[in-house]
C-alpha positions in Angstrom: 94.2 102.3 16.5 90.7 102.1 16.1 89.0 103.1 12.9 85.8 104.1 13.2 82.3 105.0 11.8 80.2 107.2 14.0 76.7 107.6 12.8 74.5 110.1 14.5 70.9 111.4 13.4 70.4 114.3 10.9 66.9 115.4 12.4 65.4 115.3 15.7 65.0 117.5 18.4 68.5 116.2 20.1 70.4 115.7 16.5 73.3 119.0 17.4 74.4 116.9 20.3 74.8 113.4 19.1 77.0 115.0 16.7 78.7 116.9 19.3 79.3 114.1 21.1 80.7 112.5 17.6 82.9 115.0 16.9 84.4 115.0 20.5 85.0 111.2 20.5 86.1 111.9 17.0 88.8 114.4 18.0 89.6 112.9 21.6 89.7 108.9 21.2 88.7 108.3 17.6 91.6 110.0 15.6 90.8 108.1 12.4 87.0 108.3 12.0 84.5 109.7 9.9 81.0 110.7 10.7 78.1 110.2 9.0 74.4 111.7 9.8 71.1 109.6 8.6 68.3 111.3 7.1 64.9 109.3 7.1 61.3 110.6 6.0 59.4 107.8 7.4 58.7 105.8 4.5 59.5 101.9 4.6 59.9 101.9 0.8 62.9 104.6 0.9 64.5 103.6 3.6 67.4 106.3 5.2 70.4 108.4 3.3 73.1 108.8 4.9 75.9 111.7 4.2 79.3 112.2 5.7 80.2 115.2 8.0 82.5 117.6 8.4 84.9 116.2 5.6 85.5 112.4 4.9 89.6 111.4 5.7 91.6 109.2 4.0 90.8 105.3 3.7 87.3 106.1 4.0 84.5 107.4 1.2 81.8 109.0 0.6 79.6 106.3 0.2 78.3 105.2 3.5 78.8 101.2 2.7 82.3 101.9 1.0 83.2 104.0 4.4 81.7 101.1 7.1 83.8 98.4 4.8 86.7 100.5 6.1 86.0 100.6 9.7 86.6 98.2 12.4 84.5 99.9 14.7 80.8 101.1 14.6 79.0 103.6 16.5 75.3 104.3 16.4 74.5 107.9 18.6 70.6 108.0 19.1 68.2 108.0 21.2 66.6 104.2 21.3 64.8 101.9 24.0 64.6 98.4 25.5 63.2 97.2 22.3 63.7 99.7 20.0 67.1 100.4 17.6 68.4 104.0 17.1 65.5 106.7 16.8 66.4 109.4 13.8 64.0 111.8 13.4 62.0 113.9 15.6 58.8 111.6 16.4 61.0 108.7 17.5 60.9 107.9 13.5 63.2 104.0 13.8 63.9 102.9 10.1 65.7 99.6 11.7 62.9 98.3 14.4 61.8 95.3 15.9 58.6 93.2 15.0 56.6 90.9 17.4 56.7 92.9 20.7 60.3 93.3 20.3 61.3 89.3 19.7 63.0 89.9 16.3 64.2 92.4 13.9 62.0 93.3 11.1 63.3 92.7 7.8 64.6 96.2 7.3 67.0 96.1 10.6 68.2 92.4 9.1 69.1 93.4 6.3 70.9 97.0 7.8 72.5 95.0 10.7 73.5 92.2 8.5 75.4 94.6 6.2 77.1 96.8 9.2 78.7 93.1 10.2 79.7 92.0 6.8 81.5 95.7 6.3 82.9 95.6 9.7 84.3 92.0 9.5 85.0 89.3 12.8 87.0 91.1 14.9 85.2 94.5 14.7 82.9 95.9 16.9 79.4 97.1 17.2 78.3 99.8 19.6 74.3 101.4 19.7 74.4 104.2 22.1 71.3 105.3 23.1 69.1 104.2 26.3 68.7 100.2 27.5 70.4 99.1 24.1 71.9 96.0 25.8 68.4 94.5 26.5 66.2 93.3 24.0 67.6 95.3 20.8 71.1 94.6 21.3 71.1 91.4 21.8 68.9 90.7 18.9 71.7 92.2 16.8 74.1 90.5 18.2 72.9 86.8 17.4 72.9 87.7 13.2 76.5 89.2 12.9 80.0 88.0 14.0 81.3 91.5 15.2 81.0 91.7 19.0 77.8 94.0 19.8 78.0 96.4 22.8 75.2 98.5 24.0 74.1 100.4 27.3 72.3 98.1 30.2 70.7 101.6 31.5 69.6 104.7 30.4 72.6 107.1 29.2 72.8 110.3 28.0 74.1 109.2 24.9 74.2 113.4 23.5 76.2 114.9 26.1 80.0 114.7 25.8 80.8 114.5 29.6 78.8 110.4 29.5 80.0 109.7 26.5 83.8 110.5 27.2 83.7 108.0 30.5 81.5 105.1 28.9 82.8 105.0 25.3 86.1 106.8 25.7 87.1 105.2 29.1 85.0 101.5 28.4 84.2 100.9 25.0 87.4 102.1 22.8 89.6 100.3 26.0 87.8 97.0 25.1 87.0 96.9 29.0 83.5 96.5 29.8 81.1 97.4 32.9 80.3 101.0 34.1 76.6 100.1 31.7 78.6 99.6 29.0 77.8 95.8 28.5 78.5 92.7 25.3 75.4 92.2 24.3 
């Protein structure tokens, strides 16, 4: 059974259906899950917040780092590019992004990453949803953490339920690959 952490943006003009889509894979392929939603304003020195939604289940907590420690399975719902990691706020805002013309991770999407694959452990797995994650990004999170990192070798629309039913319910959570779900 896979136990999951979905996290989905809090802001944004698409934010009520990445977590419509979470809540579907939640209900429909994700029985044990909980859901978090990330709140960023933008400023380096902050960094995001991140609360649970819609109740937090057994085996998991309120505290986002406590809840991806319980998870073998993480899954990023945003909007995101070639070279960009997930997008959570209305202008595009990306708290975890790349440097140098998208050739490395800045030190803010190490450190993130880095934790999401120590909490996850070895044989978990990674999954950004959102737009031509497979390129650049993804695979630029997959070389710092041992969990397998998956991502999407086209654009998808990772908000509606209908997509995300077929490539994460049908691909991803049935360890099969193809269909533009791709190991990064």
């Amino acid at each position: 059974m896979t136990i999951a952490l979905l996290l989905v943006p809090n802001q944004g003009d698409s934010k009520d259906n990445f977590l419509a889509v979470a809540r579907d894979l939640k209900a429909n392929f994700c029985k044990k899950s909980v859901i978090f939603a990330v709140t960023w304003d933008g400023t380096p020195s902050t960094g995001p917040s991140a609360s649970p939604i819609g109740g937090v289940p057994t085996g998991f907590s309120t505290n986002f780092w406590e809840s991806v420690a319980a998870a073998d399975t993480f899954i990023s719902l945003s909007h995101s590019g070639i070279q960009d990691g997930p997008m959570i706020g209305p202008e595009g805002e990306q708290p975890w992004p790349t440097t140098g013309a998208g050739t490395a991770l800045s030190d803010e999407a190490l450190r993130f990453w880095r934790r999401i694959g120590w909490g996850i452990g070895d044989g978990g797995r990674v999954l950004i949803a959102g737009c031509d994650t497979a390129h650049s990004y993804g695979k630029l999170v997959s070389k710092i953490m041992t969990p397998t990192v998956f991502g999407f070798a086209q654009h998808i629309g990772a908000g509606v339920i209908s997509e995300m039913r077929m490539y994460i319910g049908n691909y991803f959570l049935q360890n099969r690959v193809g269909k533009n779900v791709v190991k990064c």
